[in-house]
N, C-alpha and C positions, 0 to 999 in steps of 0.2 A: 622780027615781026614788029610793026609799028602799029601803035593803039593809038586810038584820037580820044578824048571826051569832048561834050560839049557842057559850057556851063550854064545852067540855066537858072530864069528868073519866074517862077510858075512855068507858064507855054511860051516865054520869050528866051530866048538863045542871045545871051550874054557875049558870049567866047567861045574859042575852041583850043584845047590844049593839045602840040601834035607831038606825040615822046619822039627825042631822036638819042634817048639815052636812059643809063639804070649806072645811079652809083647807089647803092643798096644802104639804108632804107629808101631813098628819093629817087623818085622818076623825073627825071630831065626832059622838058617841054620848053616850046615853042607857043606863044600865043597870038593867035587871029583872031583880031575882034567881033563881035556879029553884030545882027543888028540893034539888038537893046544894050550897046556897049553904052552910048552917048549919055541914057537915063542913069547907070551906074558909075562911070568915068570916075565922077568925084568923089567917092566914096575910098578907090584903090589911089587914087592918088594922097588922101588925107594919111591913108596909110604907108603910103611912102615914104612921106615927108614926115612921119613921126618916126617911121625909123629908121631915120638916116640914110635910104638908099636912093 
């Protein structure tokens, strides 16, 4: 069975995360952006770049 969430920002749809996997505790996803991706972009990117990925 495949689970989607979506993430959201109040009523705006960020993302969507699609599981194509379970290594236990983490669920392994896939992410689709939606369309309040552009307002938060930079927020996950500053967090990349601090760690290291």
């Amino acid at each position: 069975m495949t689970r989607t969430w979506w993430l959201m920002q109040g009523e705006v749809r960020v993302g969507e995360l699609r599981e194509y996997g379970v290594d236990q505790p983490t669920f392994l996803c896939h992410f689709a952006p939606g369309p309040g991706w552009d307002g938060v972009s930079g927020l996950f990117e500053a967090w990349a770049a601090g760690a290291g990925v």
